[in-house]
LUMTORNU-947559 format. One record per atom (N, C-alpha, C, O, CB): x, y, z; residue in one letter. Coordinates in steps of 0.2 Angstrom, whole numbers, padded with zeros to 4 digits, always signed. Glycine has a CB too. Layout:
// residues N
XYZA
...
//
This chain:
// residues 201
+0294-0239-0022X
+0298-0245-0020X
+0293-0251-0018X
+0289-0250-0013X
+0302-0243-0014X
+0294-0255-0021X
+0289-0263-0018X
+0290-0265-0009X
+0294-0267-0006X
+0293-0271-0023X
+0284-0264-0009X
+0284-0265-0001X
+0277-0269+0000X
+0273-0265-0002X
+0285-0257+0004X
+0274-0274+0002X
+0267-0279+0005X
+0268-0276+0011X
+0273-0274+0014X
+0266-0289+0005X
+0259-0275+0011X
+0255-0275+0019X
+0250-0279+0017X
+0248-0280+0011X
+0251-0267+0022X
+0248-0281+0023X
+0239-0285+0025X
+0236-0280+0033X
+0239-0278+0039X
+0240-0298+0028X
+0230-0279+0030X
+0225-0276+0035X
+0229-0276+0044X
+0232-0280+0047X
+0218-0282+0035X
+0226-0269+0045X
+0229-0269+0052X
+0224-0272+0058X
+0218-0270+0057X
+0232-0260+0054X
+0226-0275+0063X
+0224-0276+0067X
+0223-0272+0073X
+0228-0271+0076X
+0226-0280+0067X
+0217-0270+0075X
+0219-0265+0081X
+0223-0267+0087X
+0223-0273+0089X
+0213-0262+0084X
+0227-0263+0090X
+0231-0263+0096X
+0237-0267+0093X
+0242-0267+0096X
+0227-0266+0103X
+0237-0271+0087X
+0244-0272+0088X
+0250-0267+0082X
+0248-0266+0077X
+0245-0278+0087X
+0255-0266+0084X
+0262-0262+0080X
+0259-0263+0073X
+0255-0268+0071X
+0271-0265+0083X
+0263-0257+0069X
+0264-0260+0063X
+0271-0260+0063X
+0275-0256+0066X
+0261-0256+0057X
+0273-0267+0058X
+0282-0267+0058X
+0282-0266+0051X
+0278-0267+0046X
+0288-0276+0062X
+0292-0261+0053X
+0295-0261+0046X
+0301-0268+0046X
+0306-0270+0049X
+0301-0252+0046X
+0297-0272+0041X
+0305-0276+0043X
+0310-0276+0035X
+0310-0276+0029X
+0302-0287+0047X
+0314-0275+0040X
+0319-0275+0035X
+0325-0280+0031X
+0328-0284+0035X
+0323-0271+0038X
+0326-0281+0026X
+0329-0291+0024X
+0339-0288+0025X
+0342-0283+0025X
+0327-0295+0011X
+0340-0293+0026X
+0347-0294+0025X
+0352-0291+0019X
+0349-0286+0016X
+0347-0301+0024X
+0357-0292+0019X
+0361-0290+0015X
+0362-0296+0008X
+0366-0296+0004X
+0368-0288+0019X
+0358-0300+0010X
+0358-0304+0006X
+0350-0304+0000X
+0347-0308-0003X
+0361-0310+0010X
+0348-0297+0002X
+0343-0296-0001X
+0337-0296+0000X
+0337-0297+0006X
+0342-0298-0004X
+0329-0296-0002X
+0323-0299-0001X
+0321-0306-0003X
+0316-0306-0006X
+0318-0296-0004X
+0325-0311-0002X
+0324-0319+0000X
+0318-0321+0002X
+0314-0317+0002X
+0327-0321+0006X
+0317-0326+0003X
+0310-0329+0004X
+0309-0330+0012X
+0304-0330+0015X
+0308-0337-0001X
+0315-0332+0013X
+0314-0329+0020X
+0314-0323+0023X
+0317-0324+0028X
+0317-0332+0023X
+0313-0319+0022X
+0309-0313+0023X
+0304-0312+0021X
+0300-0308+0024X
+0312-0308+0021X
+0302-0315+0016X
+0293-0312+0017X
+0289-0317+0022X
+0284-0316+0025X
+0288-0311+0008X
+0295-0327+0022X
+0293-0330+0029X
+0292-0326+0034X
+0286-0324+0036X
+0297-0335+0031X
+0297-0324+0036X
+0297-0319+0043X
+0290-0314+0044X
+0286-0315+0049X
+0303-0312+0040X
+0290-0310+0038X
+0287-0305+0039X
+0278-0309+0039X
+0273-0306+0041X
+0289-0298+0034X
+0278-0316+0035X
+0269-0320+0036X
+0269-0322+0044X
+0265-0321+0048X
+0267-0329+0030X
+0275-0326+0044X
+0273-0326+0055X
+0271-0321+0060X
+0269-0322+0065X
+0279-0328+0059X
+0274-0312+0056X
+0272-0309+0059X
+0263-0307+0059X
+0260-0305+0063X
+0277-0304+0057X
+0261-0308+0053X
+0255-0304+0051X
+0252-0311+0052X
+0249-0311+0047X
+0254-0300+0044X
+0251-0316+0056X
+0248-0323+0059X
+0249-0321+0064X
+0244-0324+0067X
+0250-0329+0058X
+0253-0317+0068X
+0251-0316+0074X
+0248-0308+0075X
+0249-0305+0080X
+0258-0318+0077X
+0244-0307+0068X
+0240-0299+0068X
+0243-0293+0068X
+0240-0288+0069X
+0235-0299+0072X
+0249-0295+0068X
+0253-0285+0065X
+0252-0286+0057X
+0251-0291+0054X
+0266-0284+0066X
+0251-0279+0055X
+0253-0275+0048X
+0260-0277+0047X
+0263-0279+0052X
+0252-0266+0048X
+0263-0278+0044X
+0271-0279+0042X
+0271-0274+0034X
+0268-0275+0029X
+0273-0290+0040X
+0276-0270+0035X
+0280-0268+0027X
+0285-0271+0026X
+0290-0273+0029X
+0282-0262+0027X
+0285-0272+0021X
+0294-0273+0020X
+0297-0272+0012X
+0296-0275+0006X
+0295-0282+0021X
+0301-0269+0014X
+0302-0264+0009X
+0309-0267+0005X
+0312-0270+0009X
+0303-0257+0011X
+0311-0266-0001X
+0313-0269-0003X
+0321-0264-0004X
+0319-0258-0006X
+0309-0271-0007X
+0326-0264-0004X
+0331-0260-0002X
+0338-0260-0007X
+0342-0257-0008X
+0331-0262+0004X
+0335-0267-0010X
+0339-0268-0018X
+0338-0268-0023X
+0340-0269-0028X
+0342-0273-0020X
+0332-0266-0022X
+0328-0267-0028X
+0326-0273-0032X
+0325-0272-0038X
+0330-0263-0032X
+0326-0277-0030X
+0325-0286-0033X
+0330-0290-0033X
+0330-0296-0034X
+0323-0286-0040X
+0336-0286-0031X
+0343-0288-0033X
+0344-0293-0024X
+0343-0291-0019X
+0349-0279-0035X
+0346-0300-0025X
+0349-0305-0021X
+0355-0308-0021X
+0359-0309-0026X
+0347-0309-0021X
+0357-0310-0016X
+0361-0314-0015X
+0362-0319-0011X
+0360-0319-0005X
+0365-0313-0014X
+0366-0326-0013X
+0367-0332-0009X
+0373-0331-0004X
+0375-0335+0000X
+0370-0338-0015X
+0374-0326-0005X
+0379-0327+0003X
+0380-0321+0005X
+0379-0316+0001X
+0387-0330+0002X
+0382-0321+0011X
+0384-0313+0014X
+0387-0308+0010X
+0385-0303+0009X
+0388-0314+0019X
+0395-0312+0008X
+0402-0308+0004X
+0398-0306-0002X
+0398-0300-0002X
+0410-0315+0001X
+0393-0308-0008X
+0392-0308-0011X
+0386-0301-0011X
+0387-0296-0015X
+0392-0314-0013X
+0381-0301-0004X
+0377-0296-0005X
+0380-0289+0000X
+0377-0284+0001X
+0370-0299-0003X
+0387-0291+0002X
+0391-0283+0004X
+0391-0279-0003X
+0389-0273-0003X
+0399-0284+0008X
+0395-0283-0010X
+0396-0280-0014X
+0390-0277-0017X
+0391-0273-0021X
+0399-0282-0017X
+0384-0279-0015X
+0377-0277-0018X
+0376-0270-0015X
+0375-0264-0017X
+0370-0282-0018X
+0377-0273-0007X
+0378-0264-0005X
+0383-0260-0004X
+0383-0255-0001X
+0376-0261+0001X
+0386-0262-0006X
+0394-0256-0005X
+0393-0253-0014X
+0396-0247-0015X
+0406-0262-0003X
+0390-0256-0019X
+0388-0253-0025X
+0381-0249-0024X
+0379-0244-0027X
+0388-0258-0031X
+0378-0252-0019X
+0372-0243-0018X
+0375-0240-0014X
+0374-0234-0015X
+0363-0244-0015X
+0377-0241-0010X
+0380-0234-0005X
+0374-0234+0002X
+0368-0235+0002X
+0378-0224-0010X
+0381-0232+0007X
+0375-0233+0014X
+0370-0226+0012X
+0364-0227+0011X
+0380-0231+0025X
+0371-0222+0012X
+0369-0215+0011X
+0362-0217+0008X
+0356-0216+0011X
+0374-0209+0006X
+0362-0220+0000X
+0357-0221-0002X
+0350-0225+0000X
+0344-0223+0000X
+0358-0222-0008X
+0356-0231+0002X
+0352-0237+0008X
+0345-0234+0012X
+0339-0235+0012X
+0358-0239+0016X
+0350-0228+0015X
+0346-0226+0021X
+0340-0221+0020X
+0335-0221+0023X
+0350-0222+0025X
+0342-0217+0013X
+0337-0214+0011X
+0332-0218+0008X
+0326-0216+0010X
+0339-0211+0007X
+0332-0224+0005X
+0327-0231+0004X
+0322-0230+0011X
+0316-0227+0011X
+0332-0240+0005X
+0326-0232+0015X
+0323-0235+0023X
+0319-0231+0024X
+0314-0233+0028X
+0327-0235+0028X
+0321-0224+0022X
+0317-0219+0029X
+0312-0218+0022X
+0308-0215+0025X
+0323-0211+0034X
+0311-0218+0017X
+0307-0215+0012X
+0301-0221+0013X
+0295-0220+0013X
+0311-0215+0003X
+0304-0228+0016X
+0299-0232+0014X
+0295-0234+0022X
+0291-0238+0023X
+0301-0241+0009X
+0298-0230+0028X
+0294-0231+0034X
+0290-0223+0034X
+0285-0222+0037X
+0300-0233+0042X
+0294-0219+0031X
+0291-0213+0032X
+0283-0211+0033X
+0280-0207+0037X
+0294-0209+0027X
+0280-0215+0027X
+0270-0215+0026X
+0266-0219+0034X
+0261-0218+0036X
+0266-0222+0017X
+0274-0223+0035X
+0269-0227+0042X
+0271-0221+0049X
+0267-0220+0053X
+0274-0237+0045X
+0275-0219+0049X
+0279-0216+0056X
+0274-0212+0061X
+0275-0213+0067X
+0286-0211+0055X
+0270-0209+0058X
+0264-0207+0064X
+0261-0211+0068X
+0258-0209+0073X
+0259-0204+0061X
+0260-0217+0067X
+0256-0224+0069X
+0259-0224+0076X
+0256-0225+0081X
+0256-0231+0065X
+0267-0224+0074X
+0273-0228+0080X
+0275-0236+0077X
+0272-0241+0079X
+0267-0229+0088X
+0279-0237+0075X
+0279-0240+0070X
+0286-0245+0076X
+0290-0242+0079X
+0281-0235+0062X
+0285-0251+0075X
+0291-0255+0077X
+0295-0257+0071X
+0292-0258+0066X
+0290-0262+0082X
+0301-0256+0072X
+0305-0256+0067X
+0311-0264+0069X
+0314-0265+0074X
+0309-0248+0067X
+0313-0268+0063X
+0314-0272+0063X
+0320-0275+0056X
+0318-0273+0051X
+0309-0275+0064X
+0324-0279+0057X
+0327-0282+0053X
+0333-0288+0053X
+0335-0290+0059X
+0328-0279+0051X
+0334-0290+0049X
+0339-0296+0048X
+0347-0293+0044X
+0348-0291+0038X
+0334-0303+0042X
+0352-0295+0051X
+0360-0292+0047X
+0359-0285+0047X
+0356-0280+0050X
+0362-0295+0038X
+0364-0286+0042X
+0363-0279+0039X
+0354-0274+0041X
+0354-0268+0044X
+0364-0282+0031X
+0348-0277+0038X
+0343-0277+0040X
+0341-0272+0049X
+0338-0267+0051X
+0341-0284+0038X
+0344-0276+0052X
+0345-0272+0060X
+0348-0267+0061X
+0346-0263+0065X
+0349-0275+0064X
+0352-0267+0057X
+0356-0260+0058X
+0355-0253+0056X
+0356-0248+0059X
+0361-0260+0055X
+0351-0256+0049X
+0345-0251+0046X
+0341-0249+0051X
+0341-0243+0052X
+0340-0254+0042X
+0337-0253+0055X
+0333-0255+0058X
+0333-0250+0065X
+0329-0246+0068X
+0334-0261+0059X
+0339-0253+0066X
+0340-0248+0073X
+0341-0240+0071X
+0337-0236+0073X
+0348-0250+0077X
+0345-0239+0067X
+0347-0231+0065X
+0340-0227+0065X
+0340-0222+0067X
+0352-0231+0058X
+0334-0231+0061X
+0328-0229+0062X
+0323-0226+0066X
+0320-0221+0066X
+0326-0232+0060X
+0323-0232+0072X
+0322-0231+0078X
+0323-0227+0080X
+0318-0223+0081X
+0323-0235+0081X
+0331-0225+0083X
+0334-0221+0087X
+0333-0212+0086X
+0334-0207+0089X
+0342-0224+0087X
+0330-0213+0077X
+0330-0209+0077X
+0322-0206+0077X
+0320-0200+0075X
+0334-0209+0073X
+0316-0211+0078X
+0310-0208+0077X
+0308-0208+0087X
+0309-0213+0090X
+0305-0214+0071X
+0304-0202+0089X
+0305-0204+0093X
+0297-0208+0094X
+0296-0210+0100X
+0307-0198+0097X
+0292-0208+0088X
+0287-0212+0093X
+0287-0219+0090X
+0283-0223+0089X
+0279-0210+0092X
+0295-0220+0091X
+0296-0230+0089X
+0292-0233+0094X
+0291-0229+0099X
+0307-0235+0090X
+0290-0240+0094X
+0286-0244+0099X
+0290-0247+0100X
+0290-0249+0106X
+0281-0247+0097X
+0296-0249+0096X
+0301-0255+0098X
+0305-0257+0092X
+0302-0258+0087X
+0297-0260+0101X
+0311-0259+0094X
+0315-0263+0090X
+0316-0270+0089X
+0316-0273+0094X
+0319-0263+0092X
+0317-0273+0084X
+0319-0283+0086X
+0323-0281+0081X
+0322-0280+0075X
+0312-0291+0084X
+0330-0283+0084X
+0337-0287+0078X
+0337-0293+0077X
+0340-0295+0082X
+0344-0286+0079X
+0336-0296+0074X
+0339-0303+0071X
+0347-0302+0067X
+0347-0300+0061X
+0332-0305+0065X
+0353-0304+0071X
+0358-0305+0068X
+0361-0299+0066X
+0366-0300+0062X
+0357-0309+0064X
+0360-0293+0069X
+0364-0288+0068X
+0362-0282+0072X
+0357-0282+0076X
+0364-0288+0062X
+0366-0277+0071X
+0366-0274+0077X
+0370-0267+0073X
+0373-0268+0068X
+0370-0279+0085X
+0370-0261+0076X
+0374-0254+0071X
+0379-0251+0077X
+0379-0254+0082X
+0367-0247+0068X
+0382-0244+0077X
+0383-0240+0081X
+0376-0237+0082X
+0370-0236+0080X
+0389-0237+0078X
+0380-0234+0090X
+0376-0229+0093X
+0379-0223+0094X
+0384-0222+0098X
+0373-0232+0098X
+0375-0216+0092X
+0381-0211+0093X
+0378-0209+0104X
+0374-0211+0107X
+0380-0203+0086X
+0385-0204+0105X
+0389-0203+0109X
+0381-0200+0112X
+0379-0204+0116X
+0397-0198+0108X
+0377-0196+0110X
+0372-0191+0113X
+0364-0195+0111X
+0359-0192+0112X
+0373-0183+0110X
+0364-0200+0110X
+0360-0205+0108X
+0352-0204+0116X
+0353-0207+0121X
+0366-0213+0107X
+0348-0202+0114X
+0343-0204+0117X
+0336-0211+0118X
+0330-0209+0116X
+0341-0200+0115X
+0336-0216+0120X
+0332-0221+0118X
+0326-0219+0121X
+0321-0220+0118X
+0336-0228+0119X
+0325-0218+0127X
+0319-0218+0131X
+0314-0222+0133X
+0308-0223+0133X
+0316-0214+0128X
+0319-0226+0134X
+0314-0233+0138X
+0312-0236+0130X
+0306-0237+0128X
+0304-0230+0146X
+0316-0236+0126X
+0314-0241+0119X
+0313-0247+0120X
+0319-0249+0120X
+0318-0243+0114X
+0309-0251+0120X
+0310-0259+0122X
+0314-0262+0114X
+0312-0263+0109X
+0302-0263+0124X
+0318-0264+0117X
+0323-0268+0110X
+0327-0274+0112X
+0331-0275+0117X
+0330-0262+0108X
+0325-0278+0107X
+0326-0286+0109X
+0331-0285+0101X
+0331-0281+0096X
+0316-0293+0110X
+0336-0292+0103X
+0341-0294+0100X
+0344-0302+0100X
+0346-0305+0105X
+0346-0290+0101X
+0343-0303+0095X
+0343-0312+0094X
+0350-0313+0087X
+0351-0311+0082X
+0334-0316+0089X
+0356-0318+0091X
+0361-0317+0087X
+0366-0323+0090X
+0367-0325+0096X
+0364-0308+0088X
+0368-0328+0084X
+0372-0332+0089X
+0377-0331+0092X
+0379-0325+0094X
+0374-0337+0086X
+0379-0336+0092X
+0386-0336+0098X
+0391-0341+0097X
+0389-0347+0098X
+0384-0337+0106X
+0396-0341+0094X
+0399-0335+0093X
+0397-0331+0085X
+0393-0334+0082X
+0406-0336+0095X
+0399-0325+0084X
+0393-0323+0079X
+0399-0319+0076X
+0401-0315+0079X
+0385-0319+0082X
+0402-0320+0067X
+0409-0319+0067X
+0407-0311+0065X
+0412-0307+0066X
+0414-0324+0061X
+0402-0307+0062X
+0400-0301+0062X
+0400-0296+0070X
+0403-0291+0072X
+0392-0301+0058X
+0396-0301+0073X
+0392-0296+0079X
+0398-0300+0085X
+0395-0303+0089X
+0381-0300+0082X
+0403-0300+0086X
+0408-0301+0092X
+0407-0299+0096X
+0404-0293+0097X
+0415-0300+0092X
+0408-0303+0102X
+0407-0301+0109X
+0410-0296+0110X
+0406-0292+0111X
+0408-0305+0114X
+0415-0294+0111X
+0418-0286+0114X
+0413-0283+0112X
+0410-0280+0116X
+0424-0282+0110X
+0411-0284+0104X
+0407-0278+0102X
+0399-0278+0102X
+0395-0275+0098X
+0410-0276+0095X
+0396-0282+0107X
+0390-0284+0110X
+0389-0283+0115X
+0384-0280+0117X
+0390-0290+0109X
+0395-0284+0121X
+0396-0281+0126X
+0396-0273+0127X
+0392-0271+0130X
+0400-0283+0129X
+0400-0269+0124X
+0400-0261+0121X
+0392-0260+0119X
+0389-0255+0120X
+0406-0261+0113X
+0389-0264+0116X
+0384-0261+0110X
+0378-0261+0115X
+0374-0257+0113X
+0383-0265+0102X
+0375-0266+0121X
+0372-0266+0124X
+0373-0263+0130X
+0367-0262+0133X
+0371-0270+0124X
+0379-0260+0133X
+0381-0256+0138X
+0378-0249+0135X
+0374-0246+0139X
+0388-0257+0138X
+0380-0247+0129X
+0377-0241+0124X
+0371-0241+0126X
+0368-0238+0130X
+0378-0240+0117X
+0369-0244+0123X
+0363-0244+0124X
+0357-0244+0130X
+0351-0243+0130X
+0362-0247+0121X
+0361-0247+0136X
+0356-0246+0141X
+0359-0239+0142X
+0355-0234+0141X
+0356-0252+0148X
+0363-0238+0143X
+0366-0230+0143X
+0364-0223+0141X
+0365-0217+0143X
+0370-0230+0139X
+0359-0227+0135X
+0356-0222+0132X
+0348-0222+0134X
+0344-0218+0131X
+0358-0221+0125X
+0346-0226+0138X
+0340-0227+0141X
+0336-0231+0138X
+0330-0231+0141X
+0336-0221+0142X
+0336-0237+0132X
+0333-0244+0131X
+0332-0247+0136X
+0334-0246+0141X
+0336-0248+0128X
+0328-0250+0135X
+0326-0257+0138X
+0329-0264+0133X
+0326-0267+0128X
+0318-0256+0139X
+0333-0266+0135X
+0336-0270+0131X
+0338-0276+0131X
+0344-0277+0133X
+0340-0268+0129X
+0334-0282+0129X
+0337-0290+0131X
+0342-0294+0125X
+0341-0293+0118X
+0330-0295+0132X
+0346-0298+0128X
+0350-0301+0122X
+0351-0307+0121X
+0355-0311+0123X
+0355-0300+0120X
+0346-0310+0116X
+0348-0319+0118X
+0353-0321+0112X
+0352-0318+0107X
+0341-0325+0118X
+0357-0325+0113X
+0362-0330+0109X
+0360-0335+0107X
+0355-0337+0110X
+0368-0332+0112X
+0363-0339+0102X
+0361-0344+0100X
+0368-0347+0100X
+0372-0344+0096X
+0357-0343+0094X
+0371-0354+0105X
+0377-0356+0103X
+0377-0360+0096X
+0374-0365+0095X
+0380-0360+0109X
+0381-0358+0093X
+0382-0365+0088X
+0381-0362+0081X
+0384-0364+0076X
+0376-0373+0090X
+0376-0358+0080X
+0370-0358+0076X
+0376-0353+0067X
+0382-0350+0066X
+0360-0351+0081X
+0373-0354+0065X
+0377-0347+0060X
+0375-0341+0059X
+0369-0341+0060X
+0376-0348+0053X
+0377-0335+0058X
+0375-0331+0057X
+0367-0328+0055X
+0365-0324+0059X
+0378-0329+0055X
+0364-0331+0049X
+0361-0328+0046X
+0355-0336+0047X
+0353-0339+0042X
+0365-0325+0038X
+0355-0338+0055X
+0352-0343+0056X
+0347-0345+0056X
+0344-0350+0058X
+0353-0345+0060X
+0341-0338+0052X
+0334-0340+0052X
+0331-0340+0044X
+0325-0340+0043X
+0330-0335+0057X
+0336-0341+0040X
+0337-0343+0035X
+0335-0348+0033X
+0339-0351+0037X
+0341-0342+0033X
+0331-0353+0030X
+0332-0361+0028X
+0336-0360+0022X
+0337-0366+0020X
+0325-0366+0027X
+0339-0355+0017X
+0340-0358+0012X
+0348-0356+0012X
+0351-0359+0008X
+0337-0356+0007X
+0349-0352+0016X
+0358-0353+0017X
+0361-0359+0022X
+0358-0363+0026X
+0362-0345+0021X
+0366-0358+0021X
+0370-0363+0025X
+0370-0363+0032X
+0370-0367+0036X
+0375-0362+0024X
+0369-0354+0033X
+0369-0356+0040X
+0363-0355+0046X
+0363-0353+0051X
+0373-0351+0043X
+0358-0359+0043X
+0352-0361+0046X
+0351-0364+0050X
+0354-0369+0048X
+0348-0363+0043X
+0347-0364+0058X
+0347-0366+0063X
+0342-0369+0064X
+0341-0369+0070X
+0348-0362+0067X
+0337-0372+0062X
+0332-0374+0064X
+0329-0374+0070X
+0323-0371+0071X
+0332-0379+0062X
+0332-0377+0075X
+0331-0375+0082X
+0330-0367+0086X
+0326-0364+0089X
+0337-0378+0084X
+0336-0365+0084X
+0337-0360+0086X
+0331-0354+0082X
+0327-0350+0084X
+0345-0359+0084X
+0332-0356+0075X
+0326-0351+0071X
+0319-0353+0077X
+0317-0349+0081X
+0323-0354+0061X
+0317-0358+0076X
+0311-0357+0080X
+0309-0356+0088X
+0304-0357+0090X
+0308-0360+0079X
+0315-0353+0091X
+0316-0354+0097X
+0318-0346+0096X
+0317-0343+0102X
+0321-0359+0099X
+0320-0342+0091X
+0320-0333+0091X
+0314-0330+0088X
+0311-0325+0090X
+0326-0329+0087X
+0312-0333+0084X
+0306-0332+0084X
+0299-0334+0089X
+0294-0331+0087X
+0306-0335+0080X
+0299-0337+0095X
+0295-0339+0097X
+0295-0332+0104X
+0291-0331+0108X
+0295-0347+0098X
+0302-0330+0103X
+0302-0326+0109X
+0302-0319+0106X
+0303-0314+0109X
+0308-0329+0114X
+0303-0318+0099X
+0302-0312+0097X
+0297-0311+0097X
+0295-0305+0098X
+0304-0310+0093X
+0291-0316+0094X
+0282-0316+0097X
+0280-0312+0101X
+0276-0307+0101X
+0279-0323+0100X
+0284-0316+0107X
+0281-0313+0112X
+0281-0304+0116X
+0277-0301+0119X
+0283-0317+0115X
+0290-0304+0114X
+0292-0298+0115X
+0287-0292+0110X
+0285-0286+0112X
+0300-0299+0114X
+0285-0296+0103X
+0280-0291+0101X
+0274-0290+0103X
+0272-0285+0104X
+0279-0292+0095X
+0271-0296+0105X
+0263-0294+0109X
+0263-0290+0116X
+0259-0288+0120X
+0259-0303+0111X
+0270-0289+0116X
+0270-0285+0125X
+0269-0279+0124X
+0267-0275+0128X
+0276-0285+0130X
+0272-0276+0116X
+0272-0269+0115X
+0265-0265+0114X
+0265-0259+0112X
+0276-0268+0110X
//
């Protein structure tokens, strides 16, 4: 599976980051060069296999034709060579949800960052002081508040550490420049604080 690294930096995480449902975009591998300028390893794995899309609707049917089942087997095949390190796990949409399910399930994660998306958590769920940050607008027509409020409740519940910032106004998939619902503002304003949330780990 096509996945880039660059040289690890000592003391800082290696991230899995994960792309959207709208595929490996160019903003995802943006994403993942701001990460490795600020001297993490980044992977990023490719989860369609080259395959994109211009809009959300359009890249559900790309995964509802691979199957969550297989998704996941992707995911966990392409963090699996890092997971002894401690690996922070990361992603965009869809990409988070991956993201999280990974986490929750490794126990030497370093940490989480969601960008725009967020999964279930089951009932007996262990987090163990995970530090997990989440950036997502507001209102956000995937991630709804009921079910933001529920999903962060779970989660301190299950013993995270868990901050959530919003973005009013912004679109979903707001750290995109090439969709529509690109924030300028907002992108470099979740970004500047997901920086930081990573240098603390």
């Amino acid at each position: 599976m096509p996945a880039s690294t660059e040289p690890v930096t000592s003391g800082s995480p290696t991230i899995v980051l994960f792309h959207s449902v709208c595929g490996l975009r160019p903003a995802v591998h943006a994403g993942a060069d701001r990460l490795r300028a600020a001297g993490h390893e980044v992977i990023v794995p490719d989860l369609f296999d080259g395959r994109t899309a211009d809009s959300v609707a359009d890249g559900i049917v790309i995964k509802d034709e691979i199957g969550k089942d297989e998704l996941l087997r992707r995911a966990v095949t392409a963090a699996a060579p890092y997971s002894d390190r401690g690996l922070v796990y990361a992603g965009f949409s869809f990409g988070g949800s991956v993201a999280q399910n990974l986490a929750l399930a490794d126990e030497k994660a370093r940490g989480l960052l969601l960008l725009h998306g967020t999964s279930d958590i089951a009932e007996d769920t262990d987090a163990d002081e995970l530090p997990v940050q989440l950036h997502v607008a507001d209102p956000d027509p995937y991630e709804p508040h009921d079910w933001l409020t529920a999903w962060y409740l779970q989660m301190r519940r299950a013993g995270a550490d868990v901050e959530v910032f919003r973005y009013a106004g912004a679109g979903h998939l707001f750290t995109d420049p090439d969709l529509p619902d690109y924030d300028a503002e907002a992108a470099e304003s979740a970004w500047k604080v997901a920086l930081g949330f990573l240098a603390g780990l």
